[in-house]
N, C-alpha and C positions, 0 to 999 in steps of 0.2 A: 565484427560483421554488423552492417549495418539492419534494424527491422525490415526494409524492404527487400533486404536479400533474404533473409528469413521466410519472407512471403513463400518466397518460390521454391524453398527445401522443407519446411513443414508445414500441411496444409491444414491438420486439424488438432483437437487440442486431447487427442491419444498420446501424441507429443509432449505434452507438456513438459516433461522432465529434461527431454533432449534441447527443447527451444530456450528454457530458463537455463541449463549452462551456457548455450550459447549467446545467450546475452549477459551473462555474465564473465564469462570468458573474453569476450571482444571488449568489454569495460574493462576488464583487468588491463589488457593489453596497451589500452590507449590511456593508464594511469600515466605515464610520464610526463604527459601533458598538464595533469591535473597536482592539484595538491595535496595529492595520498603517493606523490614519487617517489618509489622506495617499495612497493609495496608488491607490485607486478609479482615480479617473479618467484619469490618464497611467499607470496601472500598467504598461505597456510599456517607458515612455518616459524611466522616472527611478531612482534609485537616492537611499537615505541618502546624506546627507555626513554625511564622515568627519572629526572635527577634526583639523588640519594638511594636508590636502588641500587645492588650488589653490579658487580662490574663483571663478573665471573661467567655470564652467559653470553656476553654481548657477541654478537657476529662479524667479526673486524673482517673479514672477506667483503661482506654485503657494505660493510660502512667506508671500503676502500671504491666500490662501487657507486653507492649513493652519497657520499655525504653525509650522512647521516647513522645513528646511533641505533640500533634493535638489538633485541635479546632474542635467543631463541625458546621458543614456543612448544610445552610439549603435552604428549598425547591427554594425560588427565589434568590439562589446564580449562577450565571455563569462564569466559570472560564474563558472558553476559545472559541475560536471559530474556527471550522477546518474546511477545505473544499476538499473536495475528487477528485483530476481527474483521467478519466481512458483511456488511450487511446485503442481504439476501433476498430483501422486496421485493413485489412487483418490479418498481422503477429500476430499478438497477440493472434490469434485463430488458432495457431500452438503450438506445434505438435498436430495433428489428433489423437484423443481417439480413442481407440479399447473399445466395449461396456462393458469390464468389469472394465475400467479405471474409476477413479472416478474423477467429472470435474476439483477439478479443479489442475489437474496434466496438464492442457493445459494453456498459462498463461493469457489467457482472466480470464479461470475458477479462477486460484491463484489469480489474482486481485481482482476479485470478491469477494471470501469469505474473502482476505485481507480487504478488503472494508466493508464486513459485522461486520468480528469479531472487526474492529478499533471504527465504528459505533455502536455496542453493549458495547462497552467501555465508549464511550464517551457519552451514555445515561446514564449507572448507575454514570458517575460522574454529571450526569445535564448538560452536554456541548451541543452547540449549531452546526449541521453538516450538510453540503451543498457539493452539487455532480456537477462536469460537465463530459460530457461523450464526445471526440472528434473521427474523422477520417478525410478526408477528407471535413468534415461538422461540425459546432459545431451542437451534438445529443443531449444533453441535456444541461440542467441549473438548477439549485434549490437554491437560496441563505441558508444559514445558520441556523436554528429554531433546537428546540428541543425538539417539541410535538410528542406526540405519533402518531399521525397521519403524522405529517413528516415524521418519522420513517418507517413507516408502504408503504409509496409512495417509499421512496429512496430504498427500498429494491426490492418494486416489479421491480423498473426500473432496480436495480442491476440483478434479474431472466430474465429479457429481452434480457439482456447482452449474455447471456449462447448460447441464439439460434443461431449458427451457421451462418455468411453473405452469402448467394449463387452467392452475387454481391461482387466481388473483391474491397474490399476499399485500398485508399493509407493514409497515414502520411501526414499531414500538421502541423505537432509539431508545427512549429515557429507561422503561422498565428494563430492557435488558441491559445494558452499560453499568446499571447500579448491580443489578445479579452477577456479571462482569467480573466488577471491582471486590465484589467480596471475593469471589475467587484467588484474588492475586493476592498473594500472604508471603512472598518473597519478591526482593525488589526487582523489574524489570523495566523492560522499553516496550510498552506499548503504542501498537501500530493500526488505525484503524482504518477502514475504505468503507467510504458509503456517501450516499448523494446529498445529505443532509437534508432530504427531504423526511420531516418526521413531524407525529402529532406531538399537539404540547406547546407551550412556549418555549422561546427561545431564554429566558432564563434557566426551566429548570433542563432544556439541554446541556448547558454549560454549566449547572449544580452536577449533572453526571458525566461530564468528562471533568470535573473537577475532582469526583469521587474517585476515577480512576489514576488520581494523581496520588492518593493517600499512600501511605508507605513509603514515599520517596519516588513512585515509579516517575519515568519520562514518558510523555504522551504524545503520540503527533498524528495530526491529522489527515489525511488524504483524499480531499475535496475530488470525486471523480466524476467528471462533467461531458455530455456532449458538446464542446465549443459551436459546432455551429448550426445545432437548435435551439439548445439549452441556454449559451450563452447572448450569440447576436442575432436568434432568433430570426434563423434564415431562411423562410420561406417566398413562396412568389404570393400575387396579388389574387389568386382563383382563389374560390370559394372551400375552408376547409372546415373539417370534423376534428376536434382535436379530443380525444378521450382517455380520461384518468386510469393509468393502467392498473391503479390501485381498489381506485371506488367502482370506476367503470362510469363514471359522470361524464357526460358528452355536452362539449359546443361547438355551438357553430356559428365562425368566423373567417370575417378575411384580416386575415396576419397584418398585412399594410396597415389597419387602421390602429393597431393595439401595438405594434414593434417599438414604437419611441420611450412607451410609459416602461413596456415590459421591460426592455435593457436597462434603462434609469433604475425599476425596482431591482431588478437581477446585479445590479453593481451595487448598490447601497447594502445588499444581503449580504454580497461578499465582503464589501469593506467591513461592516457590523462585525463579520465574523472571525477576518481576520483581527481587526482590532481587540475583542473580547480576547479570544486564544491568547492575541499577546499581551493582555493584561494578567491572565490566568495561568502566564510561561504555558502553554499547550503551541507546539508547532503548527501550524497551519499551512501548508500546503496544496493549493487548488490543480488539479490535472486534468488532461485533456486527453480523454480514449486516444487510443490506438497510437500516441505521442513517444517519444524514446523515453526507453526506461533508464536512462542516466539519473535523471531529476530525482528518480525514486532512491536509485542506490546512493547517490553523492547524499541527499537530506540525510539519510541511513548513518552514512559514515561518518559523517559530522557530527549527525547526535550521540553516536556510539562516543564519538572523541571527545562530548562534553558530557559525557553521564558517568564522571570520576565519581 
């Protein structure tokens, strides 16, 4: 199903739980297409084989099927262990919905349901998934588990998320990621969402996503952007107020005279970023609210398949 159909069967994000299977369910469904073919149908229930692995499990029904080689998968197997940050800023609860916008076209909201549908994923494979929620404050913490009643907690916190701050929060990326990293004392895949807007240089940003890499974990980032303010800064030529959702600093300008400089610096930040990440093996991935959540699960699954 596609998100625009989405639109019009769930309208707000009380839903949450019902919109992330169904976006992940219409992904499973259109795997054939993709390069996880095989996996559709038992996608719960099986797992790659691995050559030199015992042969004894394998699923010759599914391998007359696919082509392909699975073991079957059971109840107290855990493959992986993920853990979810979201950061929680002012900025992140930009752009401002108009009431027939659905949430999460704002990228608190895309984080959000990125969070739920990754989470709905990583239940039907039995994986084990833990939340920290930051701004100016570490807001939450949940270590890793993957009981249903886990499940059932990180979600309503994820709906908390949704309520709009009336208290202007700032970024403390660097302190909290290092707070983070000590936390993870078993290996995982680390998932993060946040606008990269934070104090501090840009060194010791990437001194603290480097910290979250200690132990072995896998890190990937999820650059989450309004594409068309944020990135090609699409305004008209009328006179505006543009205000710091964070400090509350106000200018005033007209967009036309400043749009050439700003996209030139707004690409140079991304490339900077992606380049560092991929010097630092950290994934980088830039997204764009209210965009299909494919991008999000396919990075997911690829990383899963290279985090032997």
């Amino acid at each position: 199903m596609k998100i625009e159909e989405q639109k019009e069967i769930i309208s707000g994000f009380k839903h949450l739980e019902l919109l992330a299977n169904q976006v992940v369910e219409g992904f499973i469904s259109g795997m054939h297409k993709s390069p996880f073919h095989g996996f559709s149908a038992e996608f719960a229930e099986h797992k790659t084989y691995n050559s030199g692995e015992s042969t004894k499990h394998i699923d010759w029904k599914l391998f007359a099927k696919t082509d392909r080689l699975y073991t079957k998968r059971f109840e107290e197997e855990t493959n992986l262990r993920c853990h979810l940050i979201i950061d929680n800023s002012s900025s992140m609860h930009f752009p401002k919905l108009k009431s027939d916008q659905p949430f999460y076209e704002s990228k608190i909201g895309f984080s959000v349901l990125a969070s739920a549908v990754l989470m709905n994923l990583l239940k039907k494979q039995r994986d084990a998934v833990g939340l920290s929620v930051f701004s100016d404050s570490y807001e939450y913490y949940a270590p890793e588990k993957g009981s249903d009643r886990h499940h059932r907690m990180l979600l309503n916190q994820l709906e908390n998320l949704l309520e709009n701050s009336k208290t202007p929060k700032n970024t403390d990326t660097i302190t909290y990621l290092h707070l983070i990293a000590e936390k993870m004392h078993r290996r995982s895949m680390i998932v993060l969402f946040t606008d990269m807007f934070q104090d501090g240089n840009q060194e010791q940003l990437f001194n603290a996503l480097q910290h979250l890499k200690h132990n072995k974990h896998k890190v990937v980032v999820f650059h989450v952007i309004d594409e068309k303010t944020e990135l090609n800064f699409n305004f008209d030529n009328t006179p505006r107020k543009f205000i710091d959702v964070e400090s509350g600093e106000i200018i005033n300008l007209y967009a036309e005279n400043i749009k050439e400089e700003y996209e030139k610096n707004v690409s140079e930040y991304f490339k900077k970023l992606s380049l560092t990440c991929a010097q630092n093996k950290i994934k980088y991935v830039p997204v764009n609210v209210g965009a299909n959540f494919e991008k999000i699960l396919t990075t997911y699954l690829v990383e899963k398949q290279n985090f032997g």
